[in-house]
Each structure stands twice: as C-alpha cells, then as structure tokens.
PQR file with spaces between the fields and no chain letter, atoms N, CA, C, O and H, PARSE charges and radii, in Angstrom:
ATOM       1  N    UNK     1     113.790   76.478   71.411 -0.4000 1.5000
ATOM       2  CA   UNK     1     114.553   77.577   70.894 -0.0000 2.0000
ATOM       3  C    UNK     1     115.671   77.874   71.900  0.5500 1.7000
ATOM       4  O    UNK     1     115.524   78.066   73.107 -0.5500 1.4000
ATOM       5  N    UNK     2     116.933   77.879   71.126 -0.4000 1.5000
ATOM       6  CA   UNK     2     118.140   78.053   72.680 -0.0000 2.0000
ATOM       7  C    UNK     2     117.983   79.781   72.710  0.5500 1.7000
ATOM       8  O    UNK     2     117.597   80.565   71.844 -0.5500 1.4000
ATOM       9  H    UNK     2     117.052   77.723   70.146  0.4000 1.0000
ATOM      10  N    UNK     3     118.318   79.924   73.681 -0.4000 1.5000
ATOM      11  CA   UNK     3     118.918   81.203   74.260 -0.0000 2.0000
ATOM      12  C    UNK     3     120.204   81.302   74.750  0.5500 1.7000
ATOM      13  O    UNK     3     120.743   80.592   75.599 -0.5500 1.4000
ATOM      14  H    UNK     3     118.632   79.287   74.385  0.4000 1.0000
ATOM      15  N    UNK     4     120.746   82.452   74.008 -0.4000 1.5000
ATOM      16  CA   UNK     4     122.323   82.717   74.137 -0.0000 2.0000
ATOM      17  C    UNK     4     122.782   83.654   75.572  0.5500 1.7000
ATOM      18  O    UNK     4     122.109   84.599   75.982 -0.5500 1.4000
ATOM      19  H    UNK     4     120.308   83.029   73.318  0.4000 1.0000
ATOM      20  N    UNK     5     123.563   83.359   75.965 -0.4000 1.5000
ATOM      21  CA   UNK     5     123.941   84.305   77.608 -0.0000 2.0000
ATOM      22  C    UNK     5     124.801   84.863   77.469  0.5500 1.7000
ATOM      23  O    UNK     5     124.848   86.006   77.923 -0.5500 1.4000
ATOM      24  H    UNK     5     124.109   82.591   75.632  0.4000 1.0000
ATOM      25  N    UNK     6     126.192   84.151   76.575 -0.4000 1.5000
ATOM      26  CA   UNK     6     127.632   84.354   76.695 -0.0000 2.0000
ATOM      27  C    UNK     6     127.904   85.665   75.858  0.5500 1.7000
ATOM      28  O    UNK     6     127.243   86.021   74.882 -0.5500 1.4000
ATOM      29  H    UNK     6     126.154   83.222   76.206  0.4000 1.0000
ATOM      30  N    UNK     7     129.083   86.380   76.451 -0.4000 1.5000
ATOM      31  CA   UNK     7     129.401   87.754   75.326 -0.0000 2.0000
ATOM      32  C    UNK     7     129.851   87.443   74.398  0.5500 1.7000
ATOM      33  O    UNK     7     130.702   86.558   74.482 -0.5500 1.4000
ATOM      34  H    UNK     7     129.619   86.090   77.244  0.4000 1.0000
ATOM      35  N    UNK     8     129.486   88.057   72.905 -0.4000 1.5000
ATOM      36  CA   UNK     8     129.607   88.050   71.825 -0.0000 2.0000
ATOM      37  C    UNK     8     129.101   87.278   71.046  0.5500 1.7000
ATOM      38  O    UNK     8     129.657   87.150   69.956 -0.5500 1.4000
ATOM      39  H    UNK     8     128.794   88.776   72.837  0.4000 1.0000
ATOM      40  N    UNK     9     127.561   86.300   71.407 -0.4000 1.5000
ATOM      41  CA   UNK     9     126.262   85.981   70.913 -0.0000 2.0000
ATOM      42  C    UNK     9     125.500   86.861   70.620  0.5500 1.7000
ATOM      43  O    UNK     9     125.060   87.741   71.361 -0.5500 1.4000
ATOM      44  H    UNK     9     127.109   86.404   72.293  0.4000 1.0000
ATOM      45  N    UNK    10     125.198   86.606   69.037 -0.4000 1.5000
ATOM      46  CA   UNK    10     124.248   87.463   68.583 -0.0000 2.0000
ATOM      47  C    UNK    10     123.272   86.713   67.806  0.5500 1.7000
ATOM      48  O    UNK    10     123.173   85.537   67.454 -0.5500 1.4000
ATOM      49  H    UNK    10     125.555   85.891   68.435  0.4000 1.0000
ATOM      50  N    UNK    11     122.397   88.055   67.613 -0.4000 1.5000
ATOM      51  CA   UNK    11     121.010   87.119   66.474 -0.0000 2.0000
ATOM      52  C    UNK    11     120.927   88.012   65.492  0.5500 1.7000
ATOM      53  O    UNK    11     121.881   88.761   65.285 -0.5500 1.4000
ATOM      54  H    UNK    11     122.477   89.010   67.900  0.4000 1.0000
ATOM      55  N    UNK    12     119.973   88.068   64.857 -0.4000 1.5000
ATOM      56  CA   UNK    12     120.342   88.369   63.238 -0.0000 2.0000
ATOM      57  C    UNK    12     118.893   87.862   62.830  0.5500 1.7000
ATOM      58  O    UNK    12     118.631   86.660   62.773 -0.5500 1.4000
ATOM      59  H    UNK    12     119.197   87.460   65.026  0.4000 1.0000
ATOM      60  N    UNK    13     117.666   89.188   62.460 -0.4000 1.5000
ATOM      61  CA   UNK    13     117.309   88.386   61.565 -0.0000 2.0000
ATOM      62  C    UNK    13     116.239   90.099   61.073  0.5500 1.7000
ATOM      63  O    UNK    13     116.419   91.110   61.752 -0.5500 1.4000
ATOM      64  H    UNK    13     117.879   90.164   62.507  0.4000 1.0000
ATOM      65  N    UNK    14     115.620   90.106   60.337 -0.4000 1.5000
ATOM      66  CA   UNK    14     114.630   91.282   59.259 -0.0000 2.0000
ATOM      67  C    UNK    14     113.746   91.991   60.415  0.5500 1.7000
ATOM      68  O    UNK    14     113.469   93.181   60.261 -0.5500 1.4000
ATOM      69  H    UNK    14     115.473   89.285   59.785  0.4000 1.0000
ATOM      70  N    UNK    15     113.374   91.428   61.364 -0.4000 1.5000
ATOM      71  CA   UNK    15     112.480   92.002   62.371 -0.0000 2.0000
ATOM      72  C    UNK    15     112.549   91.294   63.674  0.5500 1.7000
ATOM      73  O    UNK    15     112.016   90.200   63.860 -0.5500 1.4000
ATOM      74  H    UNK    15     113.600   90.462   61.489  0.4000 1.0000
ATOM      75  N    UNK    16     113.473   92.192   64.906 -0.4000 1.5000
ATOM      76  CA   UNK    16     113.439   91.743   66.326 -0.0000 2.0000
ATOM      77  C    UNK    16     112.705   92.734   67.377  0.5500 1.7000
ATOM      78  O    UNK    16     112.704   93.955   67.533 -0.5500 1.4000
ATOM      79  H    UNK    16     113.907   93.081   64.755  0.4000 1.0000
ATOM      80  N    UNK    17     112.054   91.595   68.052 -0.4000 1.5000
ATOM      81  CA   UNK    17     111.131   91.952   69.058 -0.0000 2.0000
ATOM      82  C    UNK    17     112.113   91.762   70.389  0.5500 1.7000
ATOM      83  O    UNK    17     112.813   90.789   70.668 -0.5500 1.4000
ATOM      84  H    UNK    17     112.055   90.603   67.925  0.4000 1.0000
ATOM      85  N    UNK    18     111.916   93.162   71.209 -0.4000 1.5000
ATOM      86  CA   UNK    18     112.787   93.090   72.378 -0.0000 2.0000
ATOM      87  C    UNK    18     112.124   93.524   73.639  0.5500 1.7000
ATOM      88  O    UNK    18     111.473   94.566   73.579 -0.5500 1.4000
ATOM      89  H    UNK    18     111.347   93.952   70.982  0.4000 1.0000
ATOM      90  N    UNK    19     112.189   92.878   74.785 -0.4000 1.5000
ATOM      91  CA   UNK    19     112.307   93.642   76.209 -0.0000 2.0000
ATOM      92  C    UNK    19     112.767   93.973   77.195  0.5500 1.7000
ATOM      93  O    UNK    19     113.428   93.260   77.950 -0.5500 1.4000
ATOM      94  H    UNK    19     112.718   92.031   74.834  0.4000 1.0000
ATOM      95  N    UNK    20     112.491   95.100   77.341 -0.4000 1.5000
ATOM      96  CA   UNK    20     114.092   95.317   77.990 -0.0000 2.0000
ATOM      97  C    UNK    20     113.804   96.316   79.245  0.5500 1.7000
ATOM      98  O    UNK    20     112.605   96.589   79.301 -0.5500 1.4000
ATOM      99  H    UNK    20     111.954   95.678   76.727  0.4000 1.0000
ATOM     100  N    UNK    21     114.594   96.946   80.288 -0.4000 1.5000
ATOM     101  CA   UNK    21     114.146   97.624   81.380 -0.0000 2.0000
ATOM     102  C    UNK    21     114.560   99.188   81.216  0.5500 1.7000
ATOM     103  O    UNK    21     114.277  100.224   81.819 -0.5500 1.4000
ATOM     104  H    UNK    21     115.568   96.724   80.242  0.4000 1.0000
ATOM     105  N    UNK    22     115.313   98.867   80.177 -0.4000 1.5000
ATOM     106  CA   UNK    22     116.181  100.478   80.021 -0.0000 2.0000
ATOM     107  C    UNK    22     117.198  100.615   78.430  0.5500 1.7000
ATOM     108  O    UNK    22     117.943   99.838   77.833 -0.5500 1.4000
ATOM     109  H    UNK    22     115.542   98.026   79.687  0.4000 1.0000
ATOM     110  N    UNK    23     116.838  101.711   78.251 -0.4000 1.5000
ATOM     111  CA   UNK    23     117.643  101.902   76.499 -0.0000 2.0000
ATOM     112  C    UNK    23     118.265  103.415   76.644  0.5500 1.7000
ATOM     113  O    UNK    23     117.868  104.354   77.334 -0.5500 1.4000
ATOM     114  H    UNK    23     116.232  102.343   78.736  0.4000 1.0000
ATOM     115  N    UNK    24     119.304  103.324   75.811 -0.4000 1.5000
ATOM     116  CA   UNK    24     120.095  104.132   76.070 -0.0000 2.0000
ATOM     117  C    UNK    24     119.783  105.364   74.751  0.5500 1.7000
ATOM     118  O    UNK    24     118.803  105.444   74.011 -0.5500 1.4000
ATOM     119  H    UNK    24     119.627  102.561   75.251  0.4000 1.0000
ATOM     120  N    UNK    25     120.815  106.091   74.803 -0.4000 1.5000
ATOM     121  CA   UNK    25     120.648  107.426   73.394 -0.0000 2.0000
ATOM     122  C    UNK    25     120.664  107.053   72.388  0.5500 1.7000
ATOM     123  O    UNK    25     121.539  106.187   72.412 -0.5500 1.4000
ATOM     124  H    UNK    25     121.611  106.026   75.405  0.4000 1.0000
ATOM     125  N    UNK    26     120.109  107.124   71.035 -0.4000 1.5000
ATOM     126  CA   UNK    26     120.255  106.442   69.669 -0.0000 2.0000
ATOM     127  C    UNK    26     121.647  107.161   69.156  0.5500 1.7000
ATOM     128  O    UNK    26     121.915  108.357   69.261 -0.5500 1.4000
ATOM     129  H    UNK    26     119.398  107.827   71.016  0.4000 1.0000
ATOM     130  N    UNK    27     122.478  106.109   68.564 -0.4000 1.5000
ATOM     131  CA   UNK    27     123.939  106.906   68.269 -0.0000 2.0000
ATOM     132  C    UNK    27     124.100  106.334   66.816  0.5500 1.7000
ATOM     133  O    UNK    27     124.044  105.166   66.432 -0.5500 1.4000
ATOM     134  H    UNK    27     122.261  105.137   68.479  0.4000 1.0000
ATOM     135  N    UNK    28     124.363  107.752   65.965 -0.4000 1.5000
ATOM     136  CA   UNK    28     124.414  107.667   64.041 -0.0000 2.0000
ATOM     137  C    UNK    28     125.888  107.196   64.007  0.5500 1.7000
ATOM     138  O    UNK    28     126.829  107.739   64.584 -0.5500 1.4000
ATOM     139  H    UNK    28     124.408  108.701   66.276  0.4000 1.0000
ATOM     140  N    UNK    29     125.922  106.088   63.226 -0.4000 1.5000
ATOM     141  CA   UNK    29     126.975  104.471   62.877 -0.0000 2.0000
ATOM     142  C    UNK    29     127.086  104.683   61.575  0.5500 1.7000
ATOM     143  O    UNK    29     126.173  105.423   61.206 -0.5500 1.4000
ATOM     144  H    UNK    29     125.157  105.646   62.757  0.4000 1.0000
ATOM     145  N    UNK    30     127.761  104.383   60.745 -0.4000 1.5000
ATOM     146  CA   UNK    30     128.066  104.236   59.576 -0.0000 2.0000
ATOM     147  C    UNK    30     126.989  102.992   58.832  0.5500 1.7000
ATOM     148  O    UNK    30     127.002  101.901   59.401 -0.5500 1.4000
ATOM     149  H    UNK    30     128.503  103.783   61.044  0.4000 1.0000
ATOM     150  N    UNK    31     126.374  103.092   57.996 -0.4000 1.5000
ATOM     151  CA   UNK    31     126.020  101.918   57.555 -0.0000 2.0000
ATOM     152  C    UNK    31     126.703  101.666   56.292  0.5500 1.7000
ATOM     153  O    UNK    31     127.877  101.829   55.963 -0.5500 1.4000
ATOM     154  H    UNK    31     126.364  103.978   57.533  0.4000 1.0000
ATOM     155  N    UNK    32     125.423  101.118   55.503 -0.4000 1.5000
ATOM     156  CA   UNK    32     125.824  100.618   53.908 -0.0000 2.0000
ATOM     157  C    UNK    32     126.143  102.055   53.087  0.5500 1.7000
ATOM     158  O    UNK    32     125.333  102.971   52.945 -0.5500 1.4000
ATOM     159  H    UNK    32     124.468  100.986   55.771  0.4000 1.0000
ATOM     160  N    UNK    33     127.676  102.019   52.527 -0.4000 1.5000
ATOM     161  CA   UNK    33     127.643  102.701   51.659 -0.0000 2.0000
ATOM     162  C    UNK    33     127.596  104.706   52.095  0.5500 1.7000
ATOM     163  O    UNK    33     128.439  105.494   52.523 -0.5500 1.4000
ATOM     164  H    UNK    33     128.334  101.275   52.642  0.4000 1.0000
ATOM     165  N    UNK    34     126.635  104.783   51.826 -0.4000 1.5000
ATOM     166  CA   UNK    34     126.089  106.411   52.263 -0.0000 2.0000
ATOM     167  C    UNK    34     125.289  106.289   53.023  0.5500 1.7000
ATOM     168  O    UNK    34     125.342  107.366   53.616 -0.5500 1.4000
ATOM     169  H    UNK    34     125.950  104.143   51.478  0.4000 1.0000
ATOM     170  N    UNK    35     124.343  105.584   53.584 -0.4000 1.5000
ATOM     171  CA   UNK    35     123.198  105.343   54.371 -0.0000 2.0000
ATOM     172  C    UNK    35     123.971  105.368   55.873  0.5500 1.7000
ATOM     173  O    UNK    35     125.116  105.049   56.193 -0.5500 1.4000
ATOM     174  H    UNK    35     124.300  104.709   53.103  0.4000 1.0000
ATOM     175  N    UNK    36     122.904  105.857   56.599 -0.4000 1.5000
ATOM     176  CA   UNK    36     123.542  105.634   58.825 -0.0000 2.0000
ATOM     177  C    UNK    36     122.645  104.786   59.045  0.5500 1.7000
ATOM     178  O    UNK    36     121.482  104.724   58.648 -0.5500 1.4000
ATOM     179  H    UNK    36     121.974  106.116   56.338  0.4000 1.0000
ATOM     180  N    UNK    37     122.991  104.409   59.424 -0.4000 1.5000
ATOM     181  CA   UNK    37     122.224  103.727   60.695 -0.0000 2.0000
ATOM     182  C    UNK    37     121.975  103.854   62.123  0.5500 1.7000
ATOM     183  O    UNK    37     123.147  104.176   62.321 -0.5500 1.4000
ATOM     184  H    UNK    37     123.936  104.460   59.747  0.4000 1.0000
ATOM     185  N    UNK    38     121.540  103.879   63.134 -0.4000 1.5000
ATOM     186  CA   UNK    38     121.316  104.167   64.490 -0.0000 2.0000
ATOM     187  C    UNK    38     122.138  102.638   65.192  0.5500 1.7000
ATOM     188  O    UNK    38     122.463  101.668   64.507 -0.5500 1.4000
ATOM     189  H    UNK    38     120.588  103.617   62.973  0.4000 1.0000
ATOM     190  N    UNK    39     122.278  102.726   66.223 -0.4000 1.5000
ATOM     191  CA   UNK    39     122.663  102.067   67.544 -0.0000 2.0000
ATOM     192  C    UNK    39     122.127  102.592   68.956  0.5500 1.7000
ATOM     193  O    UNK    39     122.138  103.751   69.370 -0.5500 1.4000
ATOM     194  H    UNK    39     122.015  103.514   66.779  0.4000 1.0000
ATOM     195  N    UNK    40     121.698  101.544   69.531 -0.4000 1.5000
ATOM     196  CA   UNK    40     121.515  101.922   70.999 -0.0000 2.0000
ATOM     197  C    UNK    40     121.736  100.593   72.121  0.5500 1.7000
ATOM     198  O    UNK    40     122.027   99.479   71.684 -0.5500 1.4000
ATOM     199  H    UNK    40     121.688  100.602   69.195  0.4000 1.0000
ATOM     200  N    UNK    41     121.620  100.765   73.133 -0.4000 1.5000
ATOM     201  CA   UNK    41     122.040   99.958   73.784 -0.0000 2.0000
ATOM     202  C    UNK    41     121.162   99.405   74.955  0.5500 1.7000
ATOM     203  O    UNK    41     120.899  100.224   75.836 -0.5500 1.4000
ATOM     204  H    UNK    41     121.384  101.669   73.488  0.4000 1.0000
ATOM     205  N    UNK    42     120.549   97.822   75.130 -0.4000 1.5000
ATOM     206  CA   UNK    42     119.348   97.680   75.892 -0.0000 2.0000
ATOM     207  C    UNK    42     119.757   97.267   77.104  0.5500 1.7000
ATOM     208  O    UNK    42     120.632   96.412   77.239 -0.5500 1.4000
ATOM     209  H    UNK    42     120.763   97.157   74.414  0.4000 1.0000
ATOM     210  N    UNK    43     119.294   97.711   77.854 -0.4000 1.5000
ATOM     211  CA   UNK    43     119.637   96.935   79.619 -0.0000 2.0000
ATOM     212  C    UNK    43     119.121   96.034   79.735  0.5500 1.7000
ATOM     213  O    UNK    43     118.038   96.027   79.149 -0.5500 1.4000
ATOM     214  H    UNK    43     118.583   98.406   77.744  0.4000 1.0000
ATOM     215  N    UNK    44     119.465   94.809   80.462 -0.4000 1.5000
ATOM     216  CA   UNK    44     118.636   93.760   80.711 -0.0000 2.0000
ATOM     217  C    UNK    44     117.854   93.162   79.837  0.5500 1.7000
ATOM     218  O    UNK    44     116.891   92.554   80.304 -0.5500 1.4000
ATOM     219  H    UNK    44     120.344   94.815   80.938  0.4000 1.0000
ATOM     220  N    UNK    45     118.039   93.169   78.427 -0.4000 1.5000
ATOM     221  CA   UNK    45     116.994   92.436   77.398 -0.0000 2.0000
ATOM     222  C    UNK    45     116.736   90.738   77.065  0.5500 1.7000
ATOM     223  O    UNK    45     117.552   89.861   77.351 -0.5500 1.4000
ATOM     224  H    UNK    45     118.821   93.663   78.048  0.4000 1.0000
ATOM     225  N    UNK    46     115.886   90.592   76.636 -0.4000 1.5000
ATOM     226  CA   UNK    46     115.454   89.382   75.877 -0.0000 2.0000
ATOM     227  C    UNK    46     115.221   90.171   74.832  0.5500 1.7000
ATOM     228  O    UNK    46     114.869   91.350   74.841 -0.5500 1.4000
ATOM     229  H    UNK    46     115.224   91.304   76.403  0.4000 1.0000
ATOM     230  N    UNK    47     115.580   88.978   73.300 -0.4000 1.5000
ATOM     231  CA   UNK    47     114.991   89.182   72.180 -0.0000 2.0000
ATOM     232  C    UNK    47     115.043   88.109   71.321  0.5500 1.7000
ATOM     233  O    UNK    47     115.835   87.167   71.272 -0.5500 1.4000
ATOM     234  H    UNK    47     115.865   88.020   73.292  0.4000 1.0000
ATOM     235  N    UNK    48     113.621   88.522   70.326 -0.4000 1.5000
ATOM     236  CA   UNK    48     113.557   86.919   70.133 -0.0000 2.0000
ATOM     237  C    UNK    48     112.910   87.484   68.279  0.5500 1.7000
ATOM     238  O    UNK    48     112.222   88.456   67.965 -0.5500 1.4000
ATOM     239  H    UNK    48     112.978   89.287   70.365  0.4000 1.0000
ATOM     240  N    UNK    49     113.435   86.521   67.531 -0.4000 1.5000
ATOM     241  CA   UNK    49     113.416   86.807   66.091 -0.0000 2.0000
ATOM     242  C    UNK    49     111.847   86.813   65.705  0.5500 1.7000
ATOM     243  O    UNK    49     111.136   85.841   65.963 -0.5500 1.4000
ATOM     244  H    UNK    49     113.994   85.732   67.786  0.4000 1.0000
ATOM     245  N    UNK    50     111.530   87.562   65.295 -0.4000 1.5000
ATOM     246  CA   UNK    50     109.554   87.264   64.830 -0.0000 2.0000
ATOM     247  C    UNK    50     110.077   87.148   63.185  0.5500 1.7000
ATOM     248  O    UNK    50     109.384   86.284   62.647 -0.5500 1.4000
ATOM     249  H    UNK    50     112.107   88.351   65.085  0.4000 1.0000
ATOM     250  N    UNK    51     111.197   87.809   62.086 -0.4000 1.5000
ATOM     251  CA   UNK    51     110.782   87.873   60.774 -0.0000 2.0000
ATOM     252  C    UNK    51     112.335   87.513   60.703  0.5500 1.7000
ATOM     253  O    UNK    51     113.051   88.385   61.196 -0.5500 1.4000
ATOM     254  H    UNK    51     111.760   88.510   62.523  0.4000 1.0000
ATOM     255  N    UNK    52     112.983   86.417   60.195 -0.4000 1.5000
ATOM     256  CA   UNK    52     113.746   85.661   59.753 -0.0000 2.0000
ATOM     257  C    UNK    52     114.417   86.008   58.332  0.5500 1.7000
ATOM     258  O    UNK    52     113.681   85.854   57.357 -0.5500 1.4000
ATOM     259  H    UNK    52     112.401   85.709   59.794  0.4000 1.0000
ATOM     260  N    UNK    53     115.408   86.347   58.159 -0.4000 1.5000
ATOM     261  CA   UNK    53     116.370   86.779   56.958 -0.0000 2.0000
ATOM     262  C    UNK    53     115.729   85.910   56.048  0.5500 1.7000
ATOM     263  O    UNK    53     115.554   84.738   56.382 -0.5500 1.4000
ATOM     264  H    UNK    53     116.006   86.471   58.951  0.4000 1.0000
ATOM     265  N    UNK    54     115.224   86.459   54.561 -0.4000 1.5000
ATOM     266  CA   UNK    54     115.030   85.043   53.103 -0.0000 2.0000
ATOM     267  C    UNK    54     116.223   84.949   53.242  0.5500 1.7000
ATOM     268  O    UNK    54     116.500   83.782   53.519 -0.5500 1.4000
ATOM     269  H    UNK    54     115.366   87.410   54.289  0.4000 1.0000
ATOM     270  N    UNK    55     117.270   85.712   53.182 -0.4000 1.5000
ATOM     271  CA   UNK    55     118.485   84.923   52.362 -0.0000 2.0000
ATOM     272  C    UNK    55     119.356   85.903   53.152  0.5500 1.7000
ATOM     273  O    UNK    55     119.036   86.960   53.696 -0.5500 1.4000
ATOM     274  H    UNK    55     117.044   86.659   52.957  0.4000 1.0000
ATOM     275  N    UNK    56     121.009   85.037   53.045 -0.4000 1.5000
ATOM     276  CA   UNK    56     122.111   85.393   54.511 -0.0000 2.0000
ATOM     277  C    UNK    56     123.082   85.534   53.476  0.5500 1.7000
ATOM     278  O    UNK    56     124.247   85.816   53.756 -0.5500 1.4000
ATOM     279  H    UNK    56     121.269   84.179   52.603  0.4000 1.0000
C-alpha cells in the first residue's frame, strides 16, 4: 500500500481511520447543498482507508 508525503495528496474513501498527536477545533464548511459539514485539522497523522467508496 503506498503512502503519500507530498502536499496536496489526498485519500478519499466512506470510512478513515486516523492517528494522530494533536487535532485542532471542529470548523462548520459548507457542504452538499443545505447540509455543513465539519473540518478539522490533524497534527502529525497517518491514515489509512478501512471502508472504500462503492462508486466515485
């Protein structure tokens, strides 16, 4: 499985498992439509896909 280092690698998938040393404030984002969504921001993480998009 590769692992990405470089900025502006991302992953993408229904359910990510992360660890990390430090997380920041949850901040309300615009999502789909009418719906928010949250953002936050992980220090130092690994993360690695456990539940994989059916369909992209």
């Amino acid at each position: 499985m590769p692992t990405y280092y470089n900025y502006g690698d991302a992953i993408k998938g229904e359910r990510i498992i992360c660890q990390f040393r430090k997380i920041s404030k949850p901040r309300t984002i615009s999502g789909t439509h009418a719906h928010r969504a949250l953002e936050i921001t992980l220090d130092d993480a690994y993360c690695v896909i456990r539940k994989p998009f059916r369909r992209v």
